[in-house]
C-alpha positions in Angstrom: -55.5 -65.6 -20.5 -53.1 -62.4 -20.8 -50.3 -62.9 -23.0 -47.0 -63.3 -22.6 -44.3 -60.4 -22.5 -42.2 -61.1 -25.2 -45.6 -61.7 -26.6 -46.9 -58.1 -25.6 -43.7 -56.4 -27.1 -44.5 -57.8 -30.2 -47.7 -56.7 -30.8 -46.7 -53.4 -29.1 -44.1 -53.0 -32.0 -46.4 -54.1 -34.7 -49.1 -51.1 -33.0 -46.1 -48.5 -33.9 -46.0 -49.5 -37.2 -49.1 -49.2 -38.2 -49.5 -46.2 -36.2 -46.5 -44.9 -38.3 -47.5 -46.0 -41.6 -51.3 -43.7 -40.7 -49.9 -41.1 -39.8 -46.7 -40.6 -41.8 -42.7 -40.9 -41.0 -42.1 -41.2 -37.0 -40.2 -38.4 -35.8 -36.4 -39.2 -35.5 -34.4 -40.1 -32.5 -31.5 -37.8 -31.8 -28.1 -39.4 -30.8 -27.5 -38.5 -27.5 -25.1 -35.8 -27.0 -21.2 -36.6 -25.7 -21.3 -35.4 -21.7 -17.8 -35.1 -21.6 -17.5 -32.7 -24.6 -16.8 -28.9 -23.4 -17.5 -25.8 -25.6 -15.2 -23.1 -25.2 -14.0 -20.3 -26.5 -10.5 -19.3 -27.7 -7.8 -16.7 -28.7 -4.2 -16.6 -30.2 -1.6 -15.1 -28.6 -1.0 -11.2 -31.0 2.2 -9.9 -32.6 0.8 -6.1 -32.0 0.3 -5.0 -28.0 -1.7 -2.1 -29.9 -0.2 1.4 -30.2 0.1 2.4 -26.6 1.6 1.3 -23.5 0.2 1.6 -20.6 1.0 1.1 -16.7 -1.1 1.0 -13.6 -0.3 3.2 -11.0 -1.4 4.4 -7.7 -1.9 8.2 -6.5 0.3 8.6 -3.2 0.8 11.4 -0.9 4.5 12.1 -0.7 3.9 13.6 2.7 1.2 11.0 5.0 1.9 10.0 8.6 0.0 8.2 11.4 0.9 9.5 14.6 1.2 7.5 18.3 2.1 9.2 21.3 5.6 9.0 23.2 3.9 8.7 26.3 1.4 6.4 27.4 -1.6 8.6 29.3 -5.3 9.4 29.0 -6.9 11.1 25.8 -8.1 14.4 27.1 -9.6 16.0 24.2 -9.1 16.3 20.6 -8.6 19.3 18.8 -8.8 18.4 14.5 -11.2 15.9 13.5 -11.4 13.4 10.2 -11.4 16.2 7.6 -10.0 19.5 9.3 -7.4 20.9 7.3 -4.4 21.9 9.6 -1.1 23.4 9.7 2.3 22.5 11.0 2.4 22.6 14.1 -1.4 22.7 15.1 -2.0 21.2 18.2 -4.5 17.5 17.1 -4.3 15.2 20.7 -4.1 16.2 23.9 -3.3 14.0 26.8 -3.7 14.0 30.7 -0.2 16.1 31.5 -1.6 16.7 35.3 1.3 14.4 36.4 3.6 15.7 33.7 3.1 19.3 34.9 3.4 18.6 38.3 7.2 17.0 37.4 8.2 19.8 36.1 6.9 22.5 39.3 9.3 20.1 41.1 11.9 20.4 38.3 12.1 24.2 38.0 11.7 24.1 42.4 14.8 22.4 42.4 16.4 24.0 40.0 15.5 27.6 42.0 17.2 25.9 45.2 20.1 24.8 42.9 20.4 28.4 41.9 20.6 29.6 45.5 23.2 27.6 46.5 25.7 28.1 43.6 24.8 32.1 44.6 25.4 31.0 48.7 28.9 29.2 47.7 30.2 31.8 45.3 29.7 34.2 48.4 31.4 31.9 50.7 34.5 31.4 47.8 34.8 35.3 47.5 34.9 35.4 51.1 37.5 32.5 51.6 39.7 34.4 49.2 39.0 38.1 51.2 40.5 36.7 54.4 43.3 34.5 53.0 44.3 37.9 51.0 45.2 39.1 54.6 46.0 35.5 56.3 42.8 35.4 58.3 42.2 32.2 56.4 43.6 28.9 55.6 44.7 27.9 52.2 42.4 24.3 53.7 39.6 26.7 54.1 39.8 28.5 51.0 40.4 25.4 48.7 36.8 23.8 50.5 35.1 26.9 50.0 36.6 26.9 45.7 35.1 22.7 46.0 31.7 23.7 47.6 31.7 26.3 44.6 31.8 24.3 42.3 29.7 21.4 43.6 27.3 24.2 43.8 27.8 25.2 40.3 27.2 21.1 39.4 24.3 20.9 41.3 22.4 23.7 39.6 23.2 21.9 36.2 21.9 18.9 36.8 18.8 20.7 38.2 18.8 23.0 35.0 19.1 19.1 33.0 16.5 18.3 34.9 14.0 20.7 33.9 15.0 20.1 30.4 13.9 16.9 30.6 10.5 17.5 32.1 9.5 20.4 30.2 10.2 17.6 27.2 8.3 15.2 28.8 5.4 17.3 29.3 5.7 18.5 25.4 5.1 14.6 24.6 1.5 14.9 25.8 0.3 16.5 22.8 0.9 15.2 19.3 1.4 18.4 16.9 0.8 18.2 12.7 4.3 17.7 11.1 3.1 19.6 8.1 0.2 20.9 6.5 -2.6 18.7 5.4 -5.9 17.1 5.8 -6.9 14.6 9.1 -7.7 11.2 7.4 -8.5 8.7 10.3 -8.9 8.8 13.9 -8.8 5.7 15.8 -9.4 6.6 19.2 -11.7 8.9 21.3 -11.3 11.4 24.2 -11.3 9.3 27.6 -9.6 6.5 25.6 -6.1 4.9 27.7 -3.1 5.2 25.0 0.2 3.2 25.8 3.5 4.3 23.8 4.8 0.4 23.8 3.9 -0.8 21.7 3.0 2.2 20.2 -0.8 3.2 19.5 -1.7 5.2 16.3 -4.1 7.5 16.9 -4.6 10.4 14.4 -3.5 10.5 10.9 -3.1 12.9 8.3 -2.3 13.3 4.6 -0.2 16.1 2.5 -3.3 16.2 -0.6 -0.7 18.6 -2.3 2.2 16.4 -2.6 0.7 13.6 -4.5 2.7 11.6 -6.8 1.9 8.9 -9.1 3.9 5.3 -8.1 3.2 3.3 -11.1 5.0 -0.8 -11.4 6.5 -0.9 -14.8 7.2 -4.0 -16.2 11.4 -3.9 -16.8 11.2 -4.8 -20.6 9.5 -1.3 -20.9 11.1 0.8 -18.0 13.7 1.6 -20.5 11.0 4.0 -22.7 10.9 6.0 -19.3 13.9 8.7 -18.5 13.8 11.4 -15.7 11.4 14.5 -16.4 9.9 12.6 -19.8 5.7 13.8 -19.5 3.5 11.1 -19.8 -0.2 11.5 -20.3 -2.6 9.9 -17.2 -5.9 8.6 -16.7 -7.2 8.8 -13.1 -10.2 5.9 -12.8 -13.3 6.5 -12.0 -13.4 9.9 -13.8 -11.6 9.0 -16.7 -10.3 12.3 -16.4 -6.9 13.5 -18.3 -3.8 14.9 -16.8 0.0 15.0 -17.6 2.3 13.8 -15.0 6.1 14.3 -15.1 8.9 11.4 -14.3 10.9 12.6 -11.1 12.8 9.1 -10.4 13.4 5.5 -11.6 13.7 2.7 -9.6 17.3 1.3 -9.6 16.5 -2.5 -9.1 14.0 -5.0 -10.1 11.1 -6.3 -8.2 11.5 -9.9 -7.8 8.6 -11.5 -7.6 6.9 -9.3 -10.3 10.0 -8.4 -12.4 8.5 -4.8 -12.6 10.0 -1.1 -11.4 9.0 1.3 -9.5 8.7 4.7 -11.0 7.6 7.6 -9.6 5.9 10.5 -11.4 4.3 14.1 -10.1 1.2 15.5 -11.7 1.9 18.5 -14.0 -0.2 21.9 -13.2 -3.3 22.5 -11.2 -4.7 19.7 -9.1 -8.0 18.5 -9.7 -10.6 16.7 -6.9 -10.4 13.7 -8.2 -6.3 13.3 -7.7 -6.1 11.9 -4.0 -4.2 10.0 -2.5 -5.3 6.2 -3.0 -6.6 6.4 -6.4 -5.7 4.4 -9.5 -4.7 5.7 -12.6 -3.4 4.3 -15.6 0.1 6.1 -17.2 0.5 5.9 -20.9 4.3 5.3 -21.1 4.2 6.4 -25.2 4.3 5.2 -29.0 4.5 1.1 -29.6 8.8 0.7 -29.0 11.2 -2.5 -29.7 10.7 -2.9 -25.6 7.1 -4.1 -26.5 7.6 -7.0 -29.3 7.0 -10.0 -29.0 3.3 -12.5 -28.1 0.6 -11.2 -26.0 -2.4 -12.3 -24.8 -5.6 -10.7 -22.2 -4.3 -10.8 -18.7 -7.9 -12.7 -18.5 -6.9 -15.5 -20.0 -3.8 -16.3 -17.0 -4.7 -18.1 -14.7 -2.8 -18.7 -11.2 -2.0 -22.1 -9.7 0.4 -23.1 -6.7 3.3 -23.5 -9.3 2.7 -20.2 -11.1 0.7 -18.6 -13.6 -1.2 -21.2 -16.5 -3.4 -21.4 -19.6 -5.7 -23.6 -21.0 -4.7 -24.6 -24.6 -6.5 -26.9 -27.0 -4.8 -29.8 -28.8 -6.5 -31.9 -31.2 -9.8 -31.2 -29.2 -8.6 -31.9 -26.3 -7.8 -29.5 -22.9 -4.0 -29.2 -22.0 -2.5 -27.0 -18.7 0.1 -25.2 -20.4 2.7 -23.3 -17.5 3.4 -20.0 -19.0 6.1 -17.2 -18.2 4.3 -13.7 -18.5 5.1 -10.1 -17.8 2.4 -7.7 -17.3 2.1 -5.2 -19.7 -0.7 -2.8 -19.2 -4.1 -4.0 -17.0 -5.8 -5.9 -19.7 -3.1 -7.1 -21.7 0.4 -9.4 -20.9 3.5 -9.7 -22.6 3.9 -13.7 -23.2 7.8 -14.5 -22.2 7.4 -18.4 -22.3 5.1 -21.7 -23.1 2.8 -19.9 -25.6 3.8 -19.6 -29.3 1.5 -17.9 -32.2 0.3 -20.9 -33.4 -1.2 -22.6 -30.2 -5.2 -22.0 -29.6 -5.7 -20.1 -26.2 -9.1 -20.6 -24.1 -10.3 -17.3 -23.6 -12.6 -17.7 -20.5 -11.4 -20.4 -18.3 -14.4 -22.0 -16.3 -13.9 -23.9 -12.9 -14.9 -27.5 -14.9 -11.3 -27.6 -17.2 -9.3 -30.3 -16.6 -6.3 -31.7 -18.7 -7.3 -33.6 -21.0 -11.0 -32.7 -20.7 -12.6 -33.3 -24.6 -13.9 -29.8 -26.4 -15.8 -27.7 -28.9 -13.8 -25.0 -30.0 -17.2 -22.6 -30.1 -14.8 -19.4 -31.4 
């Protein structure tokens, strides 16, 4: 007869124990861990934003353009490719101008019969005038002759307009380099159908010797900034160094991220690494009054559909705090609301927070 289960556990148990008792204390149970219990990491906001401030800026060309053609026609050939270095005024696209040429044969044929006739009325005027200088004419026949004159002397105008305008139109079929520089993109080939509405960009070129530095400077530091004040620059990936010199200050405010523009050109010989489209940071000089106050790492914002957020922690637990920040240089922000220097920041923000989540402060 097998025996019963509550039966079984018992002797099961007593088994343990005597297993236990042989072969000394039974290895302790831990206590299962708390799931809902986060570890995280945290900062406080800083009264020092270190001893520089910094910007982010962008290397521009002063002089870029895309150019479209004014007429809509067949690509015929190309003459600059992506690279060339030309010259204002080099001829870059060429279009079909067989039709265009043709206009203006007609143009300057019109013009030549225009010519002739102004020269065939003036005759008859002078000769209208002869014969009524001796009464052999009609002051009727002399006042047509002074009209046809000058109907003549319209007509070749208008023919001599005319021209004008097709010799113009025929200059349209090629698009010319409005100043020196380097071809950056072409976005169509020979052969390809262009149409000038809307218009079609085909060939573009950049200035690589005008560049200028447009850096966003937050406006509780613009102030530190006045015209031709040199600033020292870092151009990323290089790390190279290079001075740059302030040509103008934005006069208003960026809205949306309460920054100014400010524009800045580099200082002596240009180096490879300065073109257009690279990102450099602007050291805008010693720690100032503009700079006081809380800051935190830019990492630590986050961004949600009613603006920018941090995670704080409050007696262990996870609380969405909405914060008011300005950015001060790329790693760093200036706190301007909802953070004070007491309240525990979480420094990396995972996609599992939630308010009111439980933590582990881990640092």
């Amino acid at each position: 007869m097998k025996p019963t289960l509550p039966l079984a556990a018992a002797l099961a148990a007593l088994s343990l124990a005597g297993c236990s008792k042989a072969g000394g204390a039974a290895l302790p149970v831990a206590a299962p861990a708390d799931a809902a219990t986060v570890g995280v990491k945290t900062v406080r906001a800083r009264s020092d934003a270190g001893a520089v401030v910094r910007a982010n800026g962008e290397l521009r060309a002063r002089n870029e353009a895309t150019l479209s053609p004014e007429v809509s026609g067949r690509i015929l050939r190309f003459r600059a490719d992506v690279g060339d270095r030309v010259h204002k005024g080099d001829v870059l696209v060429e279009l079909d101008d067989a039709l265009a040429r043709a206009q203006v044969q007609q143009a300057r044929a019109a013009l030549a019969a225009a010519e002739a006739g102004l020269r065939n009325a003036t005759s008859e005027h002078r000769r209208a005038k002869e014969l009524a200088q001796g009464d052999a004419a009609s002051p009727a026949m002399l006042e047509r002759a002074e009209i046809g004159e000058q109907a003549a002397a319209a007509a070749r105008e208008q023919a001599a307009a005319a021209v004008t305008a097709a010799e113009t139109q025929l200059a349209k079929h090629v698009l010319r380099a409005p100043f020196d520089g380097f071809v950056t993109t072409r976005t169509k080939s020979a052969g390809e159908y262009v149409a000038n509405m809307p218009p079609t960009p085909v060939i573009a070129l950049v200035d690589v010797g005008s560049v200028e530095i447009r850096a966003a400077v937050p406006e509780s530091l613009v102030d530190l900034l006045a015209p031709g004040a040199t600033l020292a620059a870092t151009v990323s990936p290089s790390g190279k160094v290079f001075q740059a010199r302030v040509r103008a200050i934005g006069a208003s405010v960026e809205p949306g991220t309460r920054t100014v523009d400010v524009r800045a050109d580099p200082v002596g010989p240009l180096f490879r690494e300065l073109r257009p489209g690279a990102i450099v940071q602007v050291a805008l000089g010693g720690k100032a009054a503009a700079a006081e106050g809380l800051f935190l790492p830019a990492s630590v914002v986050q961004k949600g559909g009613a603006g920018p957020y941090v995670w704080t922690v409050v007696a262990e637990r996870l609380e969405r705090r909405e914060v008011k920040v300005e950015q001060l240089d790329p790693g760093t922000v200036r706190v301007v609301s909802g953070v004070g220097p007491a309240d525990v920041v979480v420094a990396e923000a995972g996609a599992g927070l939630a308010d009111g989540a439980k933590v582990r402060v881990l640092q």
